[in-house]
MDAnalysis code that builds the backbone (N, CA, C; Angstrom):
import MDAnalysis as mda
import numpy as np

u = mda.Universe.empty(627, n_residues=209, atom_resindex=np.repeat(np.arange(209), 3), trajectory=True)
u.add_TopologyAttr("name", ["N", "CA", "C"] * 209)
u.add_TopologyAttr("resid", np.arange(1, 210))
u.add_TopologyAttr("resname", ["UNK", "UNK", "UNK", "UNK", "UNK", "UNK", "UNK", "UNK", "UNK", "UNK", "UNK", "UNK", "UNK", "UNK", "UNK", "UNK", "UNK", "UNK", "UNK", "UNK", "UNK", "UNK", "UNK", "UNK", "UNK", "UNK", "UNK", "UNK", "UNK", "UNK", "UNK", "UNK", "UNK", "UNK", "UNK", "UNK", "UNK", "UNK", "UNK", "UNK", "UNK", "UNK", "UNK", "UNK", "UNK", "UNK", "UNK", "UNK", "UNK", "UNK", "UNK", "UNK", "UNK", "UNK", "UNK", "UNK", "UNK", "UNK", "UNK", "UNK", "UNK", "UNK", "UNK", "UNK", "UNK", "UNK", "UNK", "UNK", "UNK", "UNK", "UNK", "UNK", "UNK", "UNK", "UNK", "UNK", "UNK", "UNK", "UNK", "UNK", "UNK", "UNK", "UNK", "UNK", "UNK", "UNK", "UNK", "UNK", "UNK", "UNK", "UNK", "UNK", "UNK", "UNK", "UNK", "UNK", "UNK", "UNK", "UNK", "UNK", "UNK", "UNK", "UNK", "UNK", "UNK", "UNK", "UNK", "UNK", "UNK", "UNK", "UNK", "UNK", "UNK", "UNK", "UNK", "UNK", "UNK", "UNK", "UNK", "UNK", "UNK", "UNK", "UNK", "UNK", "UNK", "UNK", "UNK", "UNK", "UNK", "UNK", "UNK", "UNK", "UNK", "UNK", "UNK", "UNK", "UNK", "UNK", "UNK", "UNK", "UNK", "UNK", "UNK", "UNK", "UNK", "UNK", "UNK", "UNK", "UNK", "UNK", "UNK", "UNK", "UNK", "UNK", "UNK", "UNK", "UNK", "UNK", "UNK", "UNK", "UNK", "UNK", "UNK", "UNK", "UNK", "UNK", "UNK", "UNK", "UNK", "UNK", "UNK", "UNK", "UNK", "UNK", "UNK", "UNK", "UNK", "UNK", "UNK", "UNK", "UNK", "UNK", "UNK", "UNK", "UNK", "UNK", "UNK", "UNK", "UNK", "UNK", "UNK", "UNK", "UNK", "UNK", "UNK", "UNK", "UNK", "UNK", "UNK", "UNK", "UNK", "UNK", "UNK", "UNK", "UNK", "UNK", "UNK", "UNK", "UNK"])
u.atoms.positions = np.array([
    [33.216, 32.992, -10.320],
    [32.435, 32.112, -9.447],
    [31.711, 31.064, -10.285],
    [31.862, 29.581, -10.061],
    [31.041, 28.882, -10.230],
    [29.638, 28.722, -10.542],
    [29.250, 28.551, -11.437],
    [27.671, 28.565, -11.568],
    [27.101, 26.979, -11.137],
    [26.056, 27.068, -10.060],
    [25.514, 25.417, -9.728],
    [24.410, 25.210, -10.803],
    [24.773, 24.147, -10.656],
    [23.672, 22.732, -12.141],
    [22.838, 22.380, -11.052],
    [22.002, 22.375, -11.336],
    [20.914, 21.196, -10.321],
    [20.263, 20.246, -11.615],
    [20.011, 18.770, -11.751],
    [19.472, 18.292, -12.546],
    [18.419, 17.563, -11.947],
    [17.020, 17.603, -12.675],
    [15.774, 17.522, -11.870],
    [15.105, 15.978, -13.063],
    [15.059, 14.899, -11.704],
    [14.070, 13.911, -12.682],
    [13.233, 13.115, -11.199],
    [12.190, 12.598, -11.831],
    [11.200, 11.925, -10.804],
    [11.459, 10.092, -10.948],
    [10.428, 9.820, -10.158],
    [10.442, 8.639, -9.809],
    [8.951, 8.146, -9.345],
    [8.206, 7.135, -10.603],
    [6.300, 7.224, -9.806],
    [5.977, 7.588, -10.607],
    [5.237, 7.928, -10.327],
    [4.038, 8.921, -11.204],
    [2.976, 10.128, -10.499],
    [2.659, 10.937, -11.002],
    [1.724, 12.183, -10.305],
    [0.584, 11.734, -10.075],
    [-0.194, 10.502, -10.321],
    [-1.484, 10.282, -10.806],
    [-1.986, 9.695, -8.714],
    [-3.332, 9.760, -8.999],
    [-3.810, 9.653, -7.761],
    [-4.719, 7.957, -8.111],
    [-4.456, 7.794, -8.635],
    [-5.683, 6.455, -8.588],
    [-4.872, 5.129, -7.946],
    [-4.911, 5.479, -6.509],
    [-3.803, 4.504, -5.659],
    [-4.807, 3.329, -5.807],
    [-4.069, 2.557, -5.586],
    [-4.782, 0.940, -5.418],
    [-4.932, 0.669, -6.935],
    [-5.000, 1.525, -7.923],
    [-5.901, 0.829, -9.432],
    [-4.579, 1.285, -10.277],
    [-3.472, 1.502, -9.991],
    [-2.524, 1.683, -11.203],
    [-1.656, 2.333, -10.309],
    [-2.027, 3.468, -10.011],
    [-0.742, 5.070, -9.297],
    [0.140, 4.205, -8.559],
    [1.313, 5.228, -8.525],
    [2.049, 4.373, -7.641],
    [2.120, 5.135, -5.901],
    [2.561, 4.663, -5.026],
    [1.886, 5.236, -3.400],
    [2.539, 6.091, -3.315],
    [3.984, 6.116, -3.973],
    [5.055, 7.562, -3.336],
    [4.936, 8.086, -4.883],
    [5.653, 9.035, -4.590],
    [5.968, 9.970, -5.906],
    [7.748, 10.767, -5.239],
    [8.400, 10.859, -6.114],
    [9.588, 11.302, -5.926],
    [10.338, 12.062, -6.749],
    [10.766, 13.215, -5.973],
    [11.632, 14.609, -6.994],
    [13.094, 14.116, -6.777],
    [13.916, 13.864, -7.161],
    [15.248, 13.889, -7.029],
    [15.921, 15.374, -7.708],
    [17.166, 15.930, -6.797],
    [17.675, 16.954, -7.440],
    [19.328, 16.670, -6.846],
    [19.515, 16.829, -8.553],
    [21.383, 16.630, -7.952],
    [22.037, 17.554, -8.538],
    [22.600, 18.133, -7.217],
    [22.959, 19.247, -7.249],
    [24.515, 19.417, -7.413],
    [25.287, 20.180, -8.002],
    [27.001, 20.440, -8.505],
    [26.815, 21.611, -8.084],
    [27.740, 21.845, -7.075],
    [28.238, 23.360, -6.820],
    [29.468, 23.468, -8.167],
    [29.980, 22.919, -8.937],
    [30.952, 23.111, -9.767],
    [31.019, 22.678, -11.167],
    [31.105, 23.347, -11.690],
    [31.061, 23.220, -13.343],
    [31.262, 22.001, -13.807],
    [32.854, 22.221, -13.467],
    [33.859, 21.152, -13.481],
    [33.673, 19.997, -12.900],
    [32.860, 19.818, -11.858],
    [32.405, 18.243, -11.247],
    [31.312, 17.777, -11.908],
    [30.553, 18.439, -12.617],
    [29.397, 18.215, -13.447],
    [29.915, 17.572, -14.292],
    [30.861, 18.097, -15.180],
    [31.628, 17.689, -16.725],
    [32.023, 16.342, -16.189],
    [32.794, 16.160, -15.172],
    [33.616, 14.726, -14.832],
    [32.434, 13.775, -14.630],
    [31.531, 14.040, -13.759],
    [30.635, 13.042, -13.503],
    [29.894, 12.758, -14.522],
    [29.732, 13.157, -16.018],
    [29.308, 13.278, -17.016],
    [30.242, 12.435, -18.015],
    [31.119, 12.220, -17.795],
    [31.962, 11.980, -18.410],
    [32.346, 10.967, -17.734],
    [32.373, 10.521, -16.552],
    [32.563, 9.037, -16.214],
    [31.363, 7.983, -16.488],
    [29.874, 8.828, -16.864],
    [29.118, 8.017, -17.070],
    [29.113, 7.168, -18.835],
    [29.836, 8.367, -19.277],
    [29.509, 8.388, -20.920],
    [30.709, 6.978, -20.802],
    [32.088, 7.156, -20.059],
    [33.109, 5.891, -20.309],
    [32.343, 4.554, -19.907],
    [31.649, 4.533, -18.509],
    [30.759, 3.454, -18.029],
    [30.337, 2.957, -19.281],
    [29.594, 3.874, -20.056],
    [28.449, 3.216, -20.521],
    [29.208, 2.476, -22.148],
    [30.362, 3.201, -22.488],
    [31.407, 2.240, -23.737],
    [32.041, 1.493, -23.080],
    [32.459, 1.045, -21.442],
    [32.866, 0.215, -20.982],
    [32.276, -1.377, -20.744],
    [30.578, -1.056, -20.718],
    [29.986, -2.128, -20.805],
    [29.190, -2.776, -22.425],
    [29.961, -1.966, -23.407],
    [29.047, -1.884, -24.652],
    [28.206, -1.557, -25.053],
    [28.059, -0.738, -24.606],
    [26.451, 0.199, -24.973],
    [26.810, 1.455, -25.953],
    [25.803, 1.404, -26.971],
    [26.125, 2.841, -27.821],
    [25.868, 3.957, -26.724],
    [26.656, 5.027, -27.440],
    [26.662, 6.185, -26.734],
    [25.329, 6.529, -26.454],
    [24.001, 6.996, -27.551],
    [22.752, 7.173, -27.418],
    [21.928, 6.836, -26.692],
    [22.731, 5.366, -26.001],
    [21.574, 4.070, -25.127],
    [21.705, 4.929, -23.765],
    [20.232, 4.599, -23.178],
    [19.881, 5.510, -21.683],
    [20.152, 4.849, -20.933],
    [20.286, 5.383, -19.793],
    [20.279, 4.921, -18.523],
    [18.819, 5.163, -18.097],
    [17.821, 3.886, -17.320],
    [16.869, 4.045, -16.932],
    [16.601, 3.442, -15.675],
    [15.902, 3.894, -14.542],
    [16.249, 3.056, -13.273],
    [15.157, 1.859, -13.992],
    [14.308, 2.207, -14.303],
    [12.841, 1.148, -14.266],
    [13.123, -0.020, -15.682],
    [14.211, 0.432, -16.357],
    [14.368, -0.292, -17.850],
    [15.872, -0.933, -17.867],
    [16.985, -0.578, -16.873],
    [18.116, -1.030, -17.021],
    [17.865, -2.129, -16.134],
    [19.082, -3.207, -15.910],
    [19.466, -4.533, -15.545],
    [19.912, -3.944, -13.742],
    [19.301, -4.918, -13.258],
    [19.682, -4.455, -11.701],
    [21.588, -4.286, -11.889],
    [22.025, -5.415, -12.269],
    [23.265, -5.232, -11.926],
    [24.493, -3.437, -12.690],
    [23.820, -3.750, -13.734],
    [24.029, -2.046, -14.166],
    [24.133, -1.146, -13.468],
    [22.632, -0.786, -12.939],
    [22.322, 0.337, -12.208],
    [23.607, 0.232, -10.606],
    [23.801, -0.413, -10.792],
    [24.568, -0.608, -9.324],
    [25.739, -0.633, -9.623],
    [26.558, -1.098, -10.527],
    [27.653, -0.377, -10.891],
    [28.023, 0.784, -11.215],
    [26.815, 1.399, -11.898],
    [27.267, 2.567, -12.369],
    [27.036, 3.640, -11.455],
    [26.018, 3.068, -10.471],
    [25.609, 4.170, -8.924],
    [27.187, 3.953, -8.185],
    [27.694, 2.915, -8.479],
    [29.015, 2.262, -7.600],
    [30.097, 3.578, -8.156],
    [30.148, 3.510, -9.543],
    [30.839, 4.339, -10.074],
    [31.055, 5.862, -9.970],
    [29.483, 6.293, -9.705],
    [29.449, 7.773, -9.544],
    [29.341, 8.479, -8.030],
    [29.237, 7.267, -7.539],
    [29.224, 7.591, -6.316],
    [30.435, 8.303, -5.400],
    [31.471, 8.293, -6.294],
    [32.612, 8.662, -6.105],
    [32.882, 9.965, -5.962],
    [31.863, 10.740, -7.258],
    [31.999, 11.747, -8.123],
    [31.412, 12.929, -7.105],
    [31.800, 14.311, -7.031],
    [31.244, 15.731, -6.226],
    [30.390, 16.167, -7.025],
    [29.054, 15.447, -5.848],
    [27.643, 16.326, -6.340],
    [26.748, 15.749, -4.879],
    [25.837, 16.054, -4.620],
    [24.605, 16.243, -3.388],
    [23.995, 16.054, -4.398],
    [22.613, 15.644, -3.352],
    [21.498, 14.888, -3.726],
    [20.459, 15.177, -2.732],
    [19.734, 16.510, -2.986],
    [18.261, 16.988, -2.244],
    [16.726, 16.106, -3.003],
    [15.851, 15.557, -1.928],
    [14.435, 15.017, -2.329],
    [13.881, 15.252, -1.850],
    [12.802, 14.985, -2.183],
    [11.233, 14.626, -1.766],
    [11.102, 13.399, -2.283],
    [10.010, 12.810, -1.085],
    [9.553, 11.856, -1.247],
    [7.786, 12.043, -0.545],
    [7.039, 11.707, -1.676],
    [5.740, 12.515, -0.870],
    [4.948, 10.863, -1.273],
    [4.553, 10.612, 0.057],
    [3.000, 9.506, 0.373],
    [1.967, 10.190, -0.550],
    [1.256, 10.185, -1.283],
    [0.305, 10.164, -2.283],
    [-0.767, 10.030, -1.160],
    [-0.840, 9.063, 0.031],
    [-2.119, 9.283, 0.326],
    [-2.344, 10.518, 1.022],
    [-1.317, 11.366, 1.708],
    [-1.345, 12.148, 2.304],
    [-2.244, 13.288, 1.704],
    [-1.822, 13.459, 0.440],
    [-2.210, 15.153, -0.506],
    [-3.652, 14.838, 0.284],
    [-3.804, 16.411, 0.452],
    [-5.146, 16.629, 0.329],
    [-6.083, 17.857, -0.632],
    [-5.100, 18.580, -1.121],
    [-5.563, 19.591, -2.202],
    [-6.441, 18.344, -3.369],
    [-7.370, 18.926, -3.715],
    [-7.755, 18.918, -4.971],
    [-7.187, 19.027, -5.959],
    [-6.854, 20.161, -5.850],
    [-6.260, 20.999, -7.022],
    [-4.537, 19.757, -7.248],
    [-3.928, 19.425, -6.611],
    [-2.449, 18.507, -6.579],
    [-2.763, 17.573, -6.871],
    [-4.365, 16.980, -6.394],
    [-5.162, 15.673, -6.912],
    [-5.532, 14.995, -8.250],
    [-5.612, 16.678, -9.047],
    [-6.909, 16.316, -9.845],
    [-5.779, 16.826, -10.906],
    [-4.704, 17.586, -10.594],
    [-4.070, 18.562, -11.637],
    [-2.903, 17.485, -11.882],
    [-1.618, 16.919, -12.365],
    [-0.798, 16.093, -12.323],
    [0.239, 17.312, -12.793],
    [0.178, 18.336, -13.446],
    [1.249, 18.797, -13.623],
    [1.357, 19.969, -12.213],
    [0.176, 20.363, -11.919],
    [-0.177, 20.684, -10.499],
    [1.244, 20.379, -9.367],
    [0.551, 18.655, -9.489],
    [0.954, 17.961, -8.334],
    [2.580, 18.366, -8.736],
    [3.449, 17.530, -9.615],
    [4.829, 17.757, -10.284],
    [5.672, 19.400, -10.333],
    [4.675, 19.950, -10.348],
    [5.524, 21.032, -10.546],
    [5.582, 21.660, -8.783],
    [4.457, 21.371, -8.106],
    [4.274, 21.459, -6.237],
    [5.764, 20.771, -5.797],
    [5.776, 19.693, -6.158],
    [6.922, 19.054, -5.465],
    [8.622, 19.220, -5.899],
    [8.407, 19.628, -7.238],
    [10.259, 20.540, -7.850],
    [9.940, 21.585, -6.765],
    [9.280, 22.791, -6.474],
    [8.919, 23.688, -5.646],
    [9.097, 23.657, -4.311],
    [8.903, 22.724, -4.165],
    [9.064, 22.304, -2.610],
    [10.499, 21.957, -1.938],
    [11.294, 20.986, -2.794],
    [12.841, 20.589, -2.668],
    [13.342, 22.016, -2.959],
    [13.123, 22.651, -4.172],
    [13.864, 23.551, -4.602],
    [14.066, 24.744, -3.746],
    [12.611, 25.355, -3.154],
    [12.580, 25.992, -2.150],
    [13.306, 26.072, -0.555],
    [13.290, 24.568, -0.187],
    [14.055, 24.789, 0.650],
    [15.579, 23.961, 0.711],
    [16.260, 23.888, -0.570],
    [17.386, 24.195, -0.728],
    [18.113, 25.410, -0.319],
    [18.514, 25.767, 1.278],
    [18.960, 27.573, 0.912],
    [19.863, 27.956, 0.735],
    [20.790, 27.254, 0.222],
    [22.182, 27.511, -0.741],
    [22.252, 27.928, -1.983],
    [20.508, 27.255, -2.656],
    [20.990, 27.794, -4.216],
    [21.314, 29.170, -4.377],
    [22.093, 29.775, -5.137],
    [22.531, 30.387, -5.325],
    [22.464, 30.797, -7.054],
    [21.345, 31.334, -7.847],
    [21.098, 32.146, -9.436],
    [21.887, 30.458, -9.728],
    [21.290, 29.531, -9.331],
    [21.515, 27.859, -9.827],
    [20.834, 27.984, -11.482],
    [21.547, 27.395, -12.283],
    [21.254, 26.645, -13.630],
    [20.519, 25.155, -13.341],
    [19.095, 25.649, -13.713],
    [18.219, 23.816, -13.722],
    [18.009, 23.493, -14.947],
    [18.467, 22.075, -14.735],
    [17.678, 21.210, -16.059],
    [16.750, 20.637, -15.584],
    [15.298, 20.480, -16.459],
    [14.903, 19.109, -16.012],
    [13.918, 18.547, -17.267],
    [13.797, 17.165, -17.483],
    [13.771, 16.676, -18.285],
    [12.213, 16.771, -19.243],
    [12.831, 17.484, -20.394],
    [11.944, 17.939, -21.739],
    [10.880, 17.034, -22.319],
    [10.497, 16.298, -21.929],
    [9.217, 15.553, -22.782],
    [8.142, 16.066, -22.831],
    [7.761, 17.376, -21.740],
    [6.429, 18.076, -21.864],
    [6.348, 18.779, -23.031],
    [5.243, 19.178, -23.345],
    [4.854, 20.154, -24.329],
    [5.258, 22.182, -23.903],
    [5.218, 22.732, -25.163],
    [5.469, 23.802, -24.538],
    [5.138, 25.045, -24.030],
    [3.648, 24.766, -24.138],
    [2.976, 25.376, -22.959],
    [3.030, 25.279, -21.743],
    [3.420, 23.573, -21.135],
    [3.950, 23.460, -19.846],
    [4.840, 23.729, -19.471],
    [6.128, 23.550, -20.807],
    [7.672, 24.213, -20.197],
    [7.301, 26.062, -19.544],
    [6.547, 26.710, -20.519],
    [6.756, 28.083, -20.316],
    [5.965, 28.358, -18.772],
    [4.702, 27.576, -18.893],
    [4.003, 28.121, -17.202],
    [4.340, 27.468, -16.264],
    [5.194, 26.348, -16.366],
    [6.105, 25.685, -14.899],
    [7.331, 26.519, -14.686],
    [7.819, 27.124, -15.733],
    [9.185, 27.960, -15.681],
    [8.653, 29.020, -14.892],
    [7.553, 29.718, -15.335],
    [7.278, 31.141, -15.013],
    [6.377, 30.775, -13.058],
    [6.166, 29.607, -12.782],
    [6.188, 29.297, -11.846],
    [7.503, 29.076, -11.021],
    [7.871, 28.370, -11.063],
    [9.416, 28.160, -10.715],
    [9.859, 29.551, -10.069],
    [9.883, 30.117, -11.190],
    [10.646, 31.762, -10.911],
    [9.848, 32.726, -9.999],
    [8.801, 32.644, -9.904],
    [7.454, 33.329, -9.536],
    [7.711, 32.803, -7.800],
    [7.625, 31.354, -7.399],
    [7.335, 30.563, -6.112],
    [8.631, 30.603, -5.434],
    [9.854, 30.508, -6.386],
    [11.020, 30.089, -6.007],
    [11.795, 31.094, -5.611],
    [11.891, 32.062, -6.465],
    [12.954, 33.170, -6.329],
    [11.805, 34.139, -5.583],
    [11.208, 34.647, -4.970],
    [10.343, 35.526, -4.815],
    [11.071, 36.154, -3.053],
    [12.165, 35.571, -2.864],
    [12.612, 35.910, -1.408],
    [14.332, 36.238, -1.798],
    [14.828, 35.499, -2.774],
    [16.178, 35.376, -3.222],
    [15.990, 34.716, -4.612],
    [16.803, 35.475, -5.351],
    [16.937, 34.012, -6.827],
    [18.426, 33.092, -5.823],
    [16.954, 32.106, -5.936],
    [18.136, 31.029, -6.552],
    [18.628, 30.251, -7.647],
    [17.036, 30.681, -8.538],
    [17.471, 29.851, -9.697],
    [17.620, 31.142, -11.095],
    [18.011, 30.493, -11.718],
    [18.518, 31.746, -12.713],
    [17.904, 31.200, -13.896],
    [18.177, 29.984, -14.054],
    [17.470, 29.448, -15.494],
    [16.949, 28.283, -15.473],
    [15.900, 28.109, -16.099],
    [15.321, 27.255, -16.243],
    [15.042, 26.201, -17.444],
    [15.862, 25.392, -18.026],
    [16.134, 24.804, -19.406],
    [15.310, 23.264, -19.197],
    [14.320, 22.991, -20.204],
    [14.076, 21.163, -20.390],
    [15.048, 20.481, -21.608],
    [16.030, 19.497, -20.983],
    [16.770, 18.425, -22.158],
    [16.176, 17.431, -22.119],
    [16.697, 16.843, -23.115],
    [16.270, 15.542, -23.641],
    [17.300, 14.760, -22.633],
    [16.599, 13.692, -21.996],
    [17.051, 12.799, -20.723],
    [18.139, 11.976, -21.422],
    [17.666, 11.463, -22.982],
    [18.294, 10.562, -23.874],
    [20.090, 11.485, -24.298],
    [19.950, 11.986, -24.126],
    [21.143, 12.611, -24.887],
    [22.307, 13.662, -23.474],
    [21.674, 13.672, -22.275],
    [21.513, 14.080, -20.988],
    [22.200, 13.177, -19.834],
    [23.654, 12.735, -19.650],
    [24.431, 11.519, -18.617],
    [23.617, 12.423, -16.970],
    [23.678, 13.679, -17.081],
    [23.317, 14.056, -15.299],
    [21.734, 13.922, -14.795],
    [21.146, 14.401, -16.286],
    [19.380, 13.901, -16.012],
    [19.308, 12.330, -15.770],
    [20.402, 11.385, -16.336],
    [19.883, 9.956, -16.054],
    [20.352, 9.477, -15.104],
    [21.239, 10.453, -14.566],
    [21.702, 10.558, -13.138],
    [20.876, 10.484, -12.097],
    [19.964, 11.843, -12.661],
    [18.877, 12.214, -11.664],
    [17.704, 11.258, -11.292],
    [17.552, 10.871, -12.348],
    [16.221, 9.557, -12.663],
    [16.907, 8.219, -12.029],
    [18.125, 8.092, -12.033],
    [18.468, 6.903, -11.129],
    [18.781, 6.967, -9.530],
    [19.036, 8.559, -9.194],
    [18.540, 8.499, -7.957],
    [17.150, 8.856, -7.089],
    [16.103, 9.554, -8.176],
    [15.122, 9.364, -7.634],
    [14.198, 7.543, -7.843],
    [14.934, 6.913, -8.599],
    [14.421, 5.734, -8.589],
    [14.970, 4.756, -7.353],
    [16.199, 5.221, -7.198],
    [16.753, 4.277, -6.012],
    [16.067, 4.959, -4.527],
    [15.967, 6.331, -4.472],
    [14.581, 6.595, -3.284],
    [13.422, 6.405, -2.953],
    [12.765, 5.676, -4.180],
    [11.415, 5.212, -4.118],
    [11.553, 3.843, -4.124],
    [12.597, 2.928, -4.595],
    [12.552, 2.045, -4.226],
    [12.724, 1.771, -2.854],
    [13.660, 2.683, -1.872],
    [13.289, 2.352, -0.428],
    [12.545, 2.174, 0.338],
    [11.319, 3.080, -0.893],
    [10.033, 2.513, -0.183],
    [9.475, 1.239, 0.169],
    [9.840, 0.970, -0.844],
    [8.779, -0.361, -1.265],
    [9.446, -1.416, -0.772],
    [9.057, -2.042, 1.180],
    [9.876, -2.879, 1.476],
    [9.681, -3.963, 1.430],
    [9.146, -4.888, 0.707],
    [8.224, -5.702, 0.361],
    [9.549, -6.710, -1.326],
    [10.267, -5.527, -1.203],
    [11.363, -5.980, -2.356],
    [12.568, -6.033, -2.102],
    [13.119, -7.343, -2.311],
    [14.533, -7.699, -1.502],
    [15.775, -7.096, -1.829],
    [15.653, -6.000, -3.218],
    [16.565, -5.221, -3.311],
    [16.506, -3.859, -2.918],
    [15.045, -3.510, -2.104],
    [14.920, -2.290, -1.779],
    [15.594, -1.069, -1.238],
    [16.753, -1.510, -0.299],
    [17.851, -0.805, -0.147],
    [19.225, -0.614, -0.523],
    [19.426, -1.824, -1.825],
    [20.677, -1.712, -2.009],
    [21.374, -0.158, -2.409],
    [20.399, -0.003, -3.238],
    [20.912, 1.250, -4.404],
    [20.923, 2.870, -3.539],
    [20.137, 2.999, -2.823],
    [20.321, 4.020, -1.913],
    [21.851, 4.078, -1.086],
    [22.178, 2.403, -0.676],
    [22.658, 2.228, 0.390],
    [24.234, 3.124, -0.302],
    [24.367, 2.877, -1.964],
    [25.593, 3.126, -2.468],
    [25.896, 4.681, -2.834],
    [24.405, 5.633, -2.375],
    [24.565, 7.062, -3.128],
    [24.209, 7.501, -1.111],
    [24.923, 6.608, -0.488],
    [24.183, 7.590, 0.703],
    [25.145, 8.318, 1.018],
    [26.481, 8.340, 1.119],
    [27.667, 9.634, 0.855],
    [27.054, 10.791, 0.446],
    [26.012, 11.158, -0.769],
    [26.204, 11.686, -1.831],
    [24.634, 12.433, -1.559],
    [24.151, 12.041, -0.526],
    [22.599, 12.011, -0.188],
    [22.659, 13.219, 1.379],
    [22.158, 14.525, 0.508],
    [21.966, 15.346, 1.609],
    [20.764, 15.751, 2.722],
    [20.137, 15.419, 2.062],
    [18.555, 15.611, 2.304],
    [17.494, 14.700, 1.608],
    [16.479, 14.004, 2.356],
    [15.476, 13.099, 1.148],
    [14.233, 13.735, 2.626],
    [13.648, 14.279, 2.132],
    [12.476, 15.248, 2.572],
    [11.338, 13.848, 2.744],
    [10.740, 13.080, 3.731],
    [9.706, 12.103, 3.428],
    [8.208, 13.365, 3.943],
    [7.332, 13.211, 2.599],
    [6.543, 14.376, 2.685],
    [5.212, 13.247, 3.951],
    [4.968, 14.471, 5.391],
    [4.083, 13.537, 5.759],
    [3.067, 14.209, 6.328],
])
C-alpha cells in the first residue's frame, strides 16, 4: 500500500498587528499525494521546469519572490500532475483566543491542526513541512500534531521539517498557499489568475469565519 505525502507551507504571516504590518488572511496550504509515485513525477516535472527556463537546480520557487509569469507556468505545468490540495484560509480579524493572538507559533501550528484534522482520508500520512524553525519548536509542534491529530485515528505517522530550498513539493506547497491568499486580496488585478489554474487540483480551501 501506498504511503500519502502531504506537504505543508503557508502564505501571510501569524502576526496580529492588522492595519500596521500583519497581513488580514493567513493561509495553510496542504498538498496532498495519495501515491508515491505521483509525488516523484510532480517533483520531477518541477526540477525539468526549472532547467527549462535556466535556473540552477538550487534556485527556489517562491510565490512572493518569483516573476508573475513563472509562477503561472509552472502552476500551468503541474497542474496536470495527481495530487489534491486541502486549506485554510483564516480572516485574522476573526481569532479571538488570546492565546492564537499573542502566541504565533500558537496561531501556525492551530491552523496545520485544523486542515489536517479534518482531512478524513489521511491515512498513517508522511508530512513534511518546511524546517526553518528551531528545534524546540520542531519537537513540541510534532508532539502536538500527534497528540491533536491522531488522538481518534492516526492519520499521520510522521512528522519531518525540510529545507523548502532543496524541497520541488514544499515549493509546491508555498505556491499554492500563495495563489489562495492572493484570492483574497481583490483589490489586485491578478488576484484570481493563479488559483483559477490549480482549481482541478483544489479539494477543499476551508475560509475560516
Amino acid at each position: 500500500m501506498n504511503k500519502q505525502l502531504v506537504f505543508i507551507d503557508d502564505s501571510g504571516d501569524p502576526g496580529f498587528k492588522l492595519g500596521k504590518g500583519s497581513s488580514s488572511h493567513f493561509v495553510i496550504a496542504c498538498v496532498i499525494f495519495d501515491d508515491t509515485l505521483d509525488a516523484e513525477e510532480t517533483a520531477l516535472a518541477i526540477k525539468k521546469f526549472r532547467r527549462e527556463i535556466g535556473w540552477a537546480d538550487e534556485r527556489e520557487f517562491k510565490f512572493n519572490k518569483t516573476k508573475k509569469s513563472i509562477v503561472l507556468q509552472l502552476l500551468q505545468k503541474v497542474s496536470q500532475s495527481k495530487f489534491r490540495v486541502r486549506a485554510i484560509c483564516i480572516d485574522k480579524s476573526l481569532i479571538r483566543s488570546h492565546e492564537l493572538k499573542s502566541k504565533q507559533d500558537s496561531f501556525y501550528n492551530y491552523a496545520i491542526k485544523e486542515v489536517l484534522s479534518k482531512t478524513t482520508d489521511l491515512n498513517a500520512a508522511n508530512i513534511r513541512l518546511d524546517g526553518h524553525s528551531g528545534r524546540n519548536y520542531k519537537k513540541s509542534a510534532t508532539a502536538y500534531f500527534r497528540r491533536e491529530i491522531n488522538s481518534s485515528s492516526q492519520k499521520i505517522a510522521k512528522v519531518r521539517f525540510v529545507d523548502s530550498k532543496t524541497n520541488n513539493l514544499i515549493q509546491l506547497a508555498d505556491l499554492t498557499a500563495g495563489a489562495i491568499l492572493r484570492s483574497t486580496q481583490t483589490g489586485k488585478t491578478d488576484s484570481l489568475d493563479y488559483l483559477k489554474i490549480l482549481e482541478k487540483r483544489i479539494e477543499n480551501v476551508w475560509y475560516f469565519k
